[in-house]
C-alpha positions, 0 to 999 in steps of 0.5 A, a space after each residue: 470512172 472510164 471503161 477502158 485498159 486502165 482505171 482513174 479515181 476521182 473524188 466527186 466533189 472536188 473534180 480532183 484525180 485520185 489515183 491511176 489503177 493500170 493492169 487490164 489489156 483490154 477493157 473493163 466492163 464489170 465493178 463489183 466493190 465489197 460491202 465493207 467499201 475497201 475492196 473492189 473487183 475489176 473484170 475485164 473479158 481475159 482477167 479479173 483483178 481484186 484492188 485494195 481501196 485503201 492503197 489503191 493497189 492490185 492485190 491479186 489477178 486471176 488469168 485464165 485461157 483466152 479459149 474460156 473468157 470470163 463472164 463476170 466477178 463481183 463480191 455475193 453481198 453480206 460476205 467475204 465470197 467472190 463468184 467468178 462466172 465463165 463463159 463455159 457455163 462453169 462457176 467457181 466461189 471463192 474466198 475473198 482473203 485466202 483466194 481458196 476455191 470454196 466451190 463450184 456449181 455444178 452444170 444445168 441439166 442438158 433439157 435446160 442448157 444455155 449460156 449465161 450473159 447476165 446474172 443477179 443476187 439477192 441482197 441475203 447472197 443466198 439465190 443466184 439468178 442467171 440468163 442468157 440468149 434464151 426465155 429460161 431463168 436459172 435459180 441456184 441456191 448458193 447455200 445447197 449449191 444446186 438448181 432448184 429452179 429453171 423459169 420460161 418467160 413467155 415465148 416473145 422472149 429470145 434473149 435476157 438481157 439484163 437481171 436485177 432483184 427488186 429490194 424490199 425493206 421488209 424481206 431481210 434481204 431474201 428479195 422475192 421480185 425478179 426485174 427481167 429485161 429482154 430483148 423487146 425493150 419491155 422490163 417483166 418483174 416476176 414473183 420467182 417463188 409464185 412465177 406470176 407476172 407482177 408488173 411490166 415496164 417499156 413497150 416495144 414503140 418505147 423500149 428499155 436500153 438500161 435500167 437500175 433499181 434504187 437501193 431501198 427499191 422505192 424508183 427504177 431509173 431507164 434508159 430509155 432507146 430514145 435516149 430519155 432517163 424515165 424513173 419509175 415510182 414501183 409504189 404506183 406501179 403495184 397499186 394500180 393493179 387491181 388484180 394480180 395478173 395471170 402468169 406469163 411465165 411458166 416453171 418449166 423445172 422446178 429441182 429439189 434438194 435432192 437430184 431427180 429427172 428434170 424432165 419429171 418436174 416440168 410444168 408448163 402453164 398458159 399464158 395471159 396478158 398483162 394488165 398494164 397500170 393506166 396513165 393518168 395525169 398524176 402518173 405522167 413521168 416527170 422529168 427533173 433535171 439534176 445539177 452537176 455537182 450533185 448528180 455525181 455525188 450520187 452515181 458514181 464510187 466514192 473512195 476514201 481519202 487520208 485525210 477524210 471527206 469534207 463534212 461541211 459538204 456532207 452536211 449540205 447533202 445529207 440536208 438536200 436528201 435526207 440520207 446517205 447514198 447506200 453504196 456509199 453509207 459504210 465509206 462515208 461513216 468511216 470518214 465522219 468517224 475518223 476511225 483509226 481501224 489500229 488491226 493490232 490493237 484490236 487483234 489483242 482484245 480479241 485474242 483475249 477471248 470471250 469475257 466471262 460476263 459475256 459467256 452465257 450471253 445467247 441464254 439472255 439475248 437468243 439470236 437465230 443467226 449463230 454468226 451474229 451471235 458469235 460476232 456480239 459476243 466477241 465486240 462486247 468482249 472486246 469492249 469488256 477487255 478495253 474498260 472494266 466499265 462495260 463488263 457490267 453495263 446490262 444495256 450495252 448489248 442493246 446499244 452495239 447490236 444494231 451496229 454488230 448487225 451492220 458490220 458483222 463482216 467487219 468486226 474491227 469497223 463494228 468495234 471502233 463505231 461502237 467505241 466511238 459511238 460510246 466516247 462522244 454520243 455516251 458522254 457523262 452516261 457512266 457518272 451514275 453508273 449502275 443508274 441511268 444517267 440522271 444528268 443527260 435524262 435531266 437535260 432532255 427534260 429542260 429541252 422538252 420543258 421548253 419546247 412543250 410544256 403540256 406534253 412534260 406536264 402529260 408525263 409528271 400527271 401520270 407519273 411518266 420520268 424521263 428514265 421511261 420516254 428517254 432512256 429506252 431510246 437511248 439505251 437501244 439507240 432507236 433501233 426498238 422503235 425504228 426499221 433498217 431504213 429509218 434507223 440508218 436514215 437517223 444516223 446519218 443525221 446523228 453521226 455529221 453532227 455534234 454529239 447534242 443532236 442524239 439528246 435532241 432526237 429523243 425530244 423530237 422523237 416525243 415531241 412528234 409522237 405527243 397526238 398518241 402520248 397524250 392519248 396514253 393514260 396508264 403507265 404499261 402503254 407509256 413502256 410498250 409506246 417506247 418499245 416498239 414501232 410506231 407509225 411515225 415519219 422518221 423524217 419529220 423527226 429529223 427536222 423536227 431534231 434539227 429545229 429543237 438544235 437551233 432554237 434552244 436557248 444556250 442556258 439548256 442547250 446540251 451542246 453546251 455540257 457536251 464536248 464536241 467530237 473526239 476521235 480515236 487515237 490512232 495505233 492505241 486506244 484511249 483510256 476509258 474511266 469516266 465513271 465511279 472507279 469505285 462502284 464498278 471495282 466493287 461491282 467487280 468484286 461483288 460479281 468475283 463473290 457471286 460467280 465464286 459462289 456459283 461456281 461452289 453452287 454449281 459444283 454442289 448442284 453437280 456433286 448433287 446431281 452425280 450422287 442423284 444419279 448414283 443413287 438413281 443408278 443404285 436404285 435401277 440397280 437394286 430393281 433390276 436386282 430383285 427383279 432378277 431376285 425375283 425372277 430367281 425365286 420364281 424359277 427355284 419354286 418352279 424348279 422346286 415344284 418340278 423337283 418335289 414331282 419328280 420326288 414325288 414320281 421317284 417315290 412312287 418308282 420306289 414304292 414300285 420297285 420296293 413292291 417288285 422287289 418284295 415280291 421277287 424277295 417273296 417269290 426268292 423265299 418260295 424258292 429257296 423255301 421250296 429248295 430248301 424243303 427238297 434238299 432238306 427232304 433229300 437230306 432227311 431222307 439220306 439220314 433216315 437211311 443212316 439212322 436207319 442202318 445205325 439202328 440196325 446196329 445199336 439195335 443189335 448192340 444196345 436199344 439205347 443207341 436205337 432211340 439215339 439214331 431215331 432222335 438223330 434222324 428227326 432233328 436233322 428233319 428240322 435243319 435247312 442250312 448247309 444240308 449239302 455239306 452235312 451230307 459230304 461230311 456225313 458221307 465221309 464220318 461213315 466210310 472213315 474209320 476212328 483213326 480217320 475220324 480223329 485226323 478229320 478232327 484235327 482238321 476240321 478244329 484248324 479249320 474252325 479256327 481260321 474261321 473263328 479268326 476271321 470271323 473276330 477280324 470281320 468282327 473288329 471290322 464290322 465295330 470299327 467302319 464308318 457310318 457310310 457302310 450302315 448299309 452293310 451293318 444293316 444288310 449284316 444285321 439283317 442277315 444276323 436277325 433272319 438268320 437267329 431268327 430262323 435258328 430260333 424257329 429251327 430250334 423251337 421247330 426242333 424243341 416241338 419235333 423232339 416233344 412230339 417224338 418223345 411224346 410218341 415214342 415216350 416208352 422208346 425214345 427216353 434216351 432220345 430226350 436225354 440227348 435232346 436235352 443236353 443239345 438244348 443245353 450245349 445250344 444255350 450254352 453256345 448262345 451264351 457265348 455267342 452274347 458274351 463274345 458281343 458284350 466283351 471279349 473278355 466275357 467271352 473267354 470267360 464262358 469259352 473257358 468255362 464250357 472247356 471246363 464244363 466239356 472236360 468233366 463231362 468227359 471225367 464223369 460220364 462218357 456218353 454224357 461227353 458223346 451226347 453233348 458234342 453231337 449236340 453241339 455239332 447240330 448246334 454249330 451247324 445251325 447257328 454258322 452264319 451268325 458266327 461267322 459275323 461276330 465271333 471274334 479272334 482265339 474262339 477256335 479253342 474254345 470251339 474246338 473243344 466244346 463244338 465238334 464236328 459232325 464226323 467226331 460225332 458219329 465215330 462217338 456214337 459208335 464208342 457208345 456201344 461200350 458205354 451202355 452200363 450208364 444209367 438210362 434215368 440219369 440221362 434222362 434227367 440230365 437231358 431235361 435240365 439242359 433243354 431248359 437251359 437251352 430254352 433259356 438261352 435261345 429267348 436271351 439270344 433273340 433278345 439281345 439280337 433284336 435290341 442290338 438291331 434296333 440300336 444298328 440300325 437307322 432305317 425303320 424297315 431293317 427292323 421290320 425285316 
């Protein structure tokens, strides 16, 4: 391949021309190829065009400004992202399909600002290391998208020349040694994370013109500026250094994820020198001169052809060096595999999704890498889709992994290996299926019986089969027990030969490892020897496989029971049914029943769990209910407590405001009391002046009349009630004439009856109200009970004032006692009707009819017996008003007219006394005592139905009391 304004294609080994790729105007000094082998990327200093290997056709080209120039355009490793660097500094990734600007690198901070000329990447894609005509190193995380470190090389470095990441096997492509040639010819290899100086190569008498690093990084090959090649063993170099050296480089910035003053974050460090490894005479570079045929095998680019590399020439390679060139390991693979690469049929595997035995595979198999994860997933599916085999093959996933790690950034590559792997290296593994298959286990035992006897005869002592030193090689294809390197190595050997040559590998594999297996006795060492790496020569190994493949006799050579190497059929692939058609469609029904009955278990354990968690809710629910319950019952207690202490309080305001108010009631009493005792004192003092002149006048007429007006004068002592309107009445019977007096007592009769009628209505009222108004009924009672009762202290105060006038004045007063007697008598009577009015109207007309009749034959019989009684029952009525005006019911006015006169018809009667002075003085006498004593009668009925109607009425104790 030629730097010049077209490129050329040339098939290594046959020298023959293979394709012209015309496009650049001016020269090419930059190829990058994809890892996959089947783009490539040209960079020229005005344009960058991508070409497809395949075709050898131009697929994109990209043009800038003539102003700006392109720096270089190469492919990040391990993915699809191409990186454009410019000579302005500025840096673009973009995707390798679409052609879409990903994103770009922001600018370095202005203390560290230099223009990039050379550039490297580590091996993962992850850590962008850029320099140009300066000692500064810039490090960029590609994944943060920012600088994160800036280093200074010491200060004889002017310039950086060249930057290339030293490979390590056991890094996983996070490569950590930095190869820094500079200006002086001298080649520093520096740790970026520790910025110490590892080891150094050149001299400034034999400077470094170019260099490169073996893919595996065990040589670096120079050219020197004398223009010898000297190779570099980078083992020797780091052994020979006894101690670290100390730093020449210093971290002069060293950037966090997040941004921050640079200036902050320098660090300067001092200097040393280096310790240089000592020549001796075994580290002498050793000039070794390469054929021709072979050298360019080896240095340049391979691309395929349509009909496929040579194998036989393969063959001859693989055997001089013992593995394929790196570079060229994926293209060369392809051709020895013959791979069809049929996109469509593929794309209809995909497209129908992840199998359902695949679903879960991240809870079997935990991957770190969710990419890698996905790209398993989707290779297994699609092996799944293609025979129903493989859905329920439990080590298919450790049989594809190794090649899914591989080609992860090709799923249609990683498919058809795998399915080509499983077509011909698999052959006859499914006879037995689900068991392993006893068949091929059976020949590597023959082929290891053969060759060494003591070691099968190791196996069967300790009862060791071939399903525990064969079949974990097999089932994981090596890769448990080999690295990266020692794994490809093998493959390179397995996949340019007959599909025998795995079987063999496995015997080699025990043959080579028997020192330590026949150290094994117990069975748990046989597993963990076949699990897990051993300190064994990979290459011995191959050899060893090679000598078991030609000296094997033919009776038990697998070559023999194996068929050679078949290819997938290109645009379809093959049908796949070698195994028991009938245990996997019963494994396949099995697993419908087992996942149909996990699916039942699970959407019970779910119908479960839903009503644990409704119950658990239910629960929460219920205690935060009687917590609020409980909070509730509190706050009521408290409330109750507070409420019983106001009770408690308002009681006590109650109790304070009853004793005020008994004694505001106390001291009303007094004053009424007092008043009372004035007005009746002033009344008295008015009558005596009145009974005084009305004895004048019955003095002069009769001595009767005389003790008449005396007895008068001292029962109006006793009355307290109404004392201001007997006195008008009084005033007005002394200055009214008889005629006046009857016209007064029609009026006053008018009168009574309204009152009477009114009294009945409140009456009627009183019997018919609801209970609501019991304190009414109570006050009314109340008032009904003070006042019988003080009608009845008036008329027992009377009855004593009566008995100690008449005991007195006995001599004088006898007629006195004769009208007292009948004022008692007309008083019951009035009682009498007072209670029958109460007990039934009925009743009550009876005794009102009774004393009209009563009243009539007194008037018949005795006219001063007819006098007497109705000034009797004038006195009567005035003292026992209040009560009847409560419950006297309605038409008692005629009963009260005619037997209860007012107090002016009683004086004009007196005064028609004068007339009736022939009636007998004993006569009345005996008829005055019998009615006192039918008045004492039935004032003691009166308070004893007042006090027992009181105790029915009422519903509070302290009415009663009152």
């Amino acid at each position: 391949m030629e730097i010049s304004m077209f490129l050329t294609c040339v098939e290594t080994v046959t020298k023959e021309l293979v394709s012209w790729m015309r496009g650049h105007e001016s020269s090419v000094f930059s190829i990058s190829v994809h890892g996959s082998g089947r783009y490539a990327i040209t960079t020229s200093s005005d344009t960058a065009q991508l070409w497809d290997l395949d075709t050898f056709q131009r697929k994109r080209k990209l043009n800038i400004l003539q102003s700006v120039g392109i720096q270089k355009v190469f492919f990040l490793p391990l993915s699809n992202t191409i990186l454009s660097c410019f000579k302005d500094n500025s840096i673009f990734a973009w995707e390798c399909d679409t052609l879409v600007c990903k994103y770009q690198l922001p600018a370095p901070p202005e203390s560290s600002n230099i223009l990039y000329k050379v550039f490297a990447v580590t091996r993962d894609g992850r850590i962008l290391a850029a320099g140009g005509k300066s000692n500064h190193i810039h490090l960029w995380c590609l994944e943060a998208k920012q600088l994160f470190r800036i280093i200074q090389m010491p200060t004889k470095v002017r310039a950086i020349r060249h930057l290339e990441f030293l490979p390590d096997s056991f890094d996983a492509g996070s490569n950590q040694v930095l190869g820094v040639l500079s200006q002086d010819g001298i080649m520093r290899f520096i740790n970026i994370q520790t910025c110490k100086l590892l080891f150094e190569i050149g001299s400034l008498d034999d400077g470094i013109s170019s260099s490169v690093i073996s893919p595996h990084g065990r040589y670096i090959a120079s050219i020197m500026e004398n223009g010898s090649l000297n190779i570099y063993s980078v083992q020797t170099l780091t052994k020979e250094i006894n101690k670290p050296p100390p730093p020449l480089v210093k971290v002069i910035e060293d950037l966090p994820k997040k941004k921050g003053n640079s200036g902050d974050l320098k660090v300067k460090v001092t200097s040393g020198r280096v310790r240089r490894p000592a020549r001796s005479r075994e580290s002498k570079i050793q000039t070794r001169i390469l054929k021709q045929d072979l050298t360019g095998g080896f240095e340049k680019k391979e691309n395929e052809l349509s009909d496929g590399l040579n194998k036989k020439r393969l063959q001859i390679l693989l055997k001089g060096y013992g593995e394929f060139p790196t570079k060229y390991r994926m293209f060369i693979w392809r051709s020895l595999l013959q791979l069809p690469e049929n996109q469509t049929a593929f794309s209809n595997l995909i497209d129908k999704g992840i199998h359902v035995a695949f679903l879960n595979l991240q809870k079997k198999y935990p991957i770190k890498s969710r990419k890698l994860l996905r790209v398993l997933q989707r290779t297994l599916s699609a092996l799944a889709h293609w025979s129903a085999i493989f859905s329920d093959t439990p080590y298919l996933p450790l049989l594809a992994f190794p090649f899914v790690k591989l080609f992860q950034n090709n799923q249609l590559i990683c498919f058809e290996v795998v399915a080509t792997l499983i077509i011909n290296w698999c052959q006859h593994w499914f006879e037995y299926f689900p068991n392993p298959p006893i068949n091929i286990l059976s020949m590597i035992e023959n082929v290891l019986a053969f060759h060494d006897k003591e070691l099968l005869q190791h196996f069967i002592n300790h009862d060791v089969t071939s399903q525990l030193y064969a079949w974990p090689l097999l089932e994981t294809v090596f890769s448990e027990v080999l690295t990266r390197e020692e794994w490809l190595k093998l493959f390179d050997n397995v996949f340019s030969n007959h599909p025998s040559f795995l079987l063999m590998t496995v015997v080699a594999y025990n043959i080579c490892s028997r020192a330590p297996l026949l150290n094994c006795k117990r069975k748990d060492d046989f597993e963990y020897f076949f699990h897990h790496r051993n300190n064994l020569d990979i290459s011995a190994v191959i050899r060893e496989a090679y000598r078991l493949l030609d000296t094997t006799p033919a009776d038990i050579h697998p070559d023999s029971m194996l068929d050679a190497f078949v290819a997938l059929t290109k645009g379809q692939y093959p049908v796949f049914n070698q195994y028991p058609k009938f245990i996997v469609d019963y494994q396949t029904q099995e697993r419908e029943r087992i996942r149909n009955d996990e699916l039942d278990y699970l959407r019970e354990r779910q119908a479960v769990e839903e009503m644990q968690a409704e119950v658990d809710q239910q629960r929460v629910e219920d205690e935060a209910w009687y917590q609020k319950q409980e909070l509730l019952r509190r706050a009521e207690e408290t409330r109750r407590e507070i409420l019983l202490q106001e009770e408690e309080k308002m009681i006590q305001q109650r109790q304070r405001l009853a004793a005020v108010r008994r004694e505001l009631k106390v001291k009303e009493m007094h004053l009424q009391d007092a008043a009372r005792r004035r007005l009746l004192q002033l009344q008295q003092d008015q009558r005596e002046m009145e009974l005084r002149r009305l004895d004048d006048e019955i003095e002069r007429k009769v001595h009767m009349r005389d003790r008449e007006i005396a007895a008068t004068a001292k029962d109006l002592e006793m009355r307290h009630l109404e004392l201001e309107s007997q006195k008008r009445l009084y005033e007005k019977n002394l200055s009214r004439n008889q005629e006046a007096v009857a016209k007064e007592m029609k009026e006053n009769a008018d009168a009574y009856r309204q009152k009477v009628d009114l009294e009945e209505h409140m009456f009627h009222r009183l019997i018919g109200t609801d209970q609501t108004q019991n304190q009414k009924i109570h006050k009314l009672i109340e008032e009904n009970l003070a006042k019988a009762e003080q009608a009845c202290l008036n008329t027992d105060w009377r009855i004593q004032a009566l008995h100690k006038q008449r005991c007195s004045d006995l001599h004088r007063n006898e007629c006195y006692q004769e009208i007292a007697k009948l004022l008692r008598k007309n008083r019951k009577k009035e009682i009498e009707v007072l209670n029958a009015m109460m007990e039934g109207e009925a009743k009550k007309w009876e005794e009102a009819e009774e004393k009209d009749f009563h009243l009539k034959s007194e008037k018949k019989t005795a006219a001063l017996s007819d006098a007497s009684r109705r000034w009797f029952l004038e006195k009567e009525i005035h003292d026992a008003q209040h009560p009847c005006d409560k419950v006297v019911p309605k038409g008692r006015d005629e009963e009260f007219a005619s037997g209860c006169l007012p107090r002016a018809s009683q004086l004009n009667d007196i005064s028609e006394m004068e007339s009736l002075t022939q009636i007998s003085l004993n006569q009345r006498k005996m008829h005055w005592d019998a009615m006192e004593q039918d008045l004492m009668e039935r004032v003691r009925n009166l308070r004893q139905r007042l006090v027992t109607q009181a105790q029915n009425r009422c519903q509070t104790p302290h009415l009663l009391a009152t």
